[in-house]
C-alpha positions in Angstrom: 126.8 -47.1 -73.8 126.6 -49.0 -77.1 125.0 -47.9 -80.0 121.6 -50.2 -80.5 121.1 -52.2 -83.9 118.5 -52.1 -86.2 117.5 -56.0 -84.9 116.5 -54.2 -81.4 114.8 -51.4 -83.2 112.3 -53.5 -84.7 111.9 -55.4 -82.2 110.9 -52.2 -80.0 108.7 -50.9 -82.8 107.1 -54.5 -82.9 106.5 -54.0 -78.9 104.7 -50.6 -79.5 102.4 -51.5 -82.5 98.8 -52.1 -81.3 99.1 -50.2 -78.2 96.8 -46.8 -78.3 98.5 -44.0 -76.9 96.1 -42.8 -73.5 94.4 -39.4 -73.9 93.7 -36.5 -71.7 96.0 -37.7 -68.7 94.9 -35.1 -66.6 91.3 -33.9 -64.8 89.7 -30.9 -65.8 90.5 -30.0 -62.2 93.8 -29.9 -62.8 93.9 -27.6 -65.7 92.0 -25.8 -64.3 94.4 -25.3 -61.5 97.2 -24.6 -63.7 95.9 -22.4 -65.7 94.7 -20.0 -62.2 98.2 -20.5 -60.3 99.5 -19.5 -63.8 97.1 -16.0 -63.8 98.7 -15.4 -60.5 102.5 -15.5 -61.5 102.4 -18.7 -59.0 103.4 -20.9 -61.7 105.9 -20.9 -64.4 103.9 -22.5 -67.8 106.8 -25.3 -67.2 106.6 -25.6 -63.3 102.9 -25.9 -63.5 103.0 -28.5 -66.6 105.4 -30.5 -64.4 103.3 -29.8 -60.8 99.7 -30.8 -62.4 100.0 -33.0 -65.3 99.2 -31.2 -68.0 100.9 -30.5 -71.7 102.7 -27.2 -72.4 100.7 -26.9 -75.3 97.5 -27.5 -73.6 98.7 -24.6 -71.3 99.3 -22.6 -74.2 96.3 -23.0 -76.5 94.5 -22.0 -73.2 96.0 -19.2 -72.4 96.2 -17.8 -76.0 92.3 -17.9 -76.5 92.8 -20.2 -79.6 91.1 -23.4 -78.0 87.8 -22.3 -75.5 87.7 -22.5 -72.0 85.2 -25.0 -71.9 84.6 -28.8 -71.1 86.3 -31.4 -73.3 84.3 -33.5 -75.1 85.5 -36.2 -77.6 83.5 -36.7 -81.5 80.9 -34.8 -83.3 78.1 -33.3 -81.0 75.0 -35.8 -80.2 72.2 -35.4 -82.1 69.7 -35.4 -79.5 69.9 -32.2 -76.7 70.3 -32.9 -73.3 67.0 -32.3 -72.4 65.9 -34.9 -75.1 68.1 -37.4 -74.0 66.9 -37.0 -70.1 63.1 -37.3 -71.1 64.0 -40.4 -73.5 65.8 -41.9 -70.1 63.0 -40.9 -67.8 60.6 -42.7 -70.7 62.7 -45.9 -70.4 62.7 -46.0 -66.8 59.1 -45.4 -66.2 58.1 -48.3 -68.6 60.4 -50.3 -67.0 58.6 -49.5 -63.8 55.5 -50.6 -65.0 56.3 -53.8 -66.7 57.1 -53.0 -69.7 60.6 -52.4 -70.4 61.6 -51.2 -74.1 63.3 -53.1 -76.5 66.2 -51.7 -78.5 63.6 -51.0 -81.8 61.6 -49.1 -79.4 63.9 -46.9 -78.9 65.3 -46.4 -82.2 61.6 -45.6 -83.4 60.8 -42.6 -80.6 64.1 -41.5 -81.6 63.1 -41.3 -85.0 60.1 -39.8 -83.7 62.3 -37.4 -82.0 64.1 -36.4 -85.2 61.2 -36.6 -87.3 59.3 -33.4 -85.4 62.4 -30.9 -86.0 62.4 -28.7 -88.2 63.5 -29.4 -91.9 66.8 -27.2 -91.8 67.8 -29.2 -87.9 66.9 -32.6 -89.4 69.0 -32.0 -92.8 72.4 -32.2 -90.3 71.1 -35.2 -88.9 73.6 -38.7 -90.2 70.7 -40.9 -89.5 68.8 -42.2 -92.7 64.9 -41.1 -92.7 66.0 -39.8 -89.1 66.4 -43.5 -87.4 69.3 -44.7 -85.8 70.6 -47.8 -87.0 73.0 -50.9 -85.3 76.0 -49.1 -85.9 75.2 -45.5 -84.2 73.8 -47.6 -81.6 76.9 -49.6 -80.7 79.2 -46.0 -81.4 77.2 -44.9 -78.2 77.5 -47.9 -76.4 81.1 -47.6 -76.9 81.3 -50.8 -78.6 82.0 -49.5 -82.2 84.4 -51.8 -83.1 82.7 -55.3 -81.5 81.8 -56.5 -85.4 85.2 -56.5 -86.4 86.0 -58.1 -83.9 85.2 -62.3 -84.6 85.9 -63.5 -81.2 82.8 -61.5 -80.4 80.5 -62.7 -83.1 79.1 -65.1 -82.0 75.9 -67.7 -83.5 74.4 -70.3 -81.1 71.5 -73.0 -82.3 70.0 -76.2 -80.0 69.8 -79.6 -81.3 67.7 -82.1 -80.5 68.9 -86.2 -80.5 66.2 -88.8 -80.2 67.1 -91.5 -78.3 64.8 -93.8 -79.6 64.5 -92.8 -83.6 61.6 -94.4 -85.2 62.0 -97.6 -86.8 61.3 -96.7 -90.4 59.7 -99.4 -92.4 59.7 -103.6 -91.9 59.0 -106.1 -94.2 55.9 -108.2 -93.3 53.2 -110.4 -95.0 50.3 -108.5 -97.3 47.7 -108.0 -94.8 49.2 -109.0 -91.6 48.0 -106.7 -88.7 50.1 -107.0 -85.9 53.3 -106.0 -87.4 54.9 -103.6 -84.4 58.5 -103.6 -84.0 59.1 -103.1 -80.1 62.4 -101.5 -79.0 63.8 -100.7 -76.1 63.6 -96.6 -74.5 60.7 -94.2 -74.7 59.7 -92.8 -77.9 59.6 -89.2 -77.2 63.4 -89.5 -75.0 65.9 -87.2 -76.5 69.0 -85.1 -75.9 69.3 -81.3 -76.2 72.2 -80.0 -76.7 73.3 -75.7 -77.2 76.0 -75.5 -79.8 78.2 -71.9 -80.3 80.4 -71.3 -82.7 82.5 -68.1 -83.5 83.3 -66.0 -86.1 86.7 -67.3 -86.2 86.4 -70.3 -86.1 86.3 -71.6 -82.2 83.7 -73.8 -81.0 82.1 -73.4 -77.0 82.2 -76.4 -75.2 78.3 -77.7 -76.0 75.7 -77.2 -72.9 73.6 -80.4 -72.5 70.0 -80.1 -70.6 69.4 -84.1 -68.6 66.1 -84.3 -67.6 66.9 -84.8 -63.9 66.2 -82.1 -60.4 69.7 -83.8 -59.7 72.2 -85.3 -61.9 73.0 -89.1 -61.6 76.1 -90.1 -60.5 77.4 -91.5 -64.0 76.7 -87.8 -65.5 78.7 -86.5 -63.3 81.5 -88.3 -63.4 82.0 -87.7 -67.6 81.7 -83.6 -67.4 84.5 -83.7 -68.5 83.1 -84.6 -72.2 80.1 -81.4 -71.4 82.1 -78.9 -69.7 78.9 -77.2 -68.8 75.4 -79.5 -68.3 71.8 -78.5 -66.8 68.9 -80.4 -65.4 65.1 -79.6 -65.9 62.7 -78.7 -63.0 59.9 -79.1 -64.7 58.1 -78.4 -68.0 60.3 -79.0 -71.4 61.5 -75.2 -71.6 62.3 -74.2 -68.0 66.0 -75.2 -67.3 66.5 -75.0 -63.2 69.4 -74.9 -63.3 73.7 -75.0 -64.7 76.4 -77.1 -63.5 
């Protein structure tokens, strides 16, 4: 076998950077397992590494008494108890039920509620500024912590609205003359919405036009290719019925 050279190397360690090692590749089942065939003189610490998955050292630290028998859990401990967190959920759910679903500040406020009714030396270990949550906590336990660093995923949309038919502006006319209208051709009020988004990095969506139409002429059509996505109006100026 040949000796590899330092051009492969990098290009291995280029291959590996980026790419998060998994954790905890094993049930709590299985060490579980392990750890009783292991009590028995089943298993060898090595045999039942091998047999079930899990690290020596796991085995070890287990067996040794220097990490607890107990549940894994990853990060600091939650701030609210379980029985907090199941009343909060039951809270949400029955609003919800009756038509009134909560909004993310509603939350955040009967959390701070929550907090706020501890007692002074339980709220002092609390992260949360005057006891409330704020965006950042709230996308840690949503498991999207790292969405805002993220610019692909920040994104900013706004609607725009082209008349048609733009006022004429001013005309020149004689001092006093009445009947100075300038007729032009389309209806006054006509004009073209359009939904523009734009990332944080730079890429533009392709632009969502709403026609005015329960079915799309022909002509329209036959050019999405310029409006990758288009919808058409049922009725009423706000109500789209639908996307094509």
């Amino acid at each position: 076998m040949g000796k590899t050279s330092n051009v492969e190397k990098k290009k291995k360690k280029k291959t590996c950077k980026g790419i998060k090692r998994p954790i905890h590749q094993y049930s709590e089942e299985a060490l579980r397992d392990a750890l009783l065939q292991i009590r028995n003189n089943n298993f060898s610490v090595r045999k039942a590494s091998r047999i079930y998955g899990v690290p020596k050292t796991t085995i070890h630290d287990r067996l040794s008494g220097r990490i607890a028998e107990k549940p894994r859990k990853m990060g600091p401990s939650p701030v609210l108890s379980t029985a907090e967190e199941n009343v909060l959920v039951g809270w949400c759910i029955n609003l919800a039920k009756c038509g009134f679903p909560c909004k993310m500040d509603d939350i955040l406020n009967t959390v701070q509620k929550i907090i706020l009714s501890k007692n002074i030396d339980d709220r002092a270990k609390i992260p949360f500024v005057n006891g409330r949550p704020g965006k950042n906590e709230y996308l840690v336990i949503e498991g999207a912590g790292d969405i805002l660093n993220d610019p692909t995923r920040i994104l900013n949309g706004d609607e725009t609205s082209f008349t048609l038919c733009p006022k004429t502006g001013k005309v020149v006319a004689p001092r006093g003359y009445k009947n100075i209208y300038q007729v032009v051709k389309g209806k006054e009020k006509e004009a073209l919405t359009v939904l523009i988004v734009i990332s944080a990095n730079g890429a533009v969506a392709h632009p969502c036009v709403v026609f005015p139409y329960v079915r799309p002429p022909k002509d329209v059509r036959g050019k999405h290719g310029l409006f990758l996505v288009f919808g058409f109006k049922r009725n009423g100026l706000d109500e789209v019925g639908g996307i094509l």
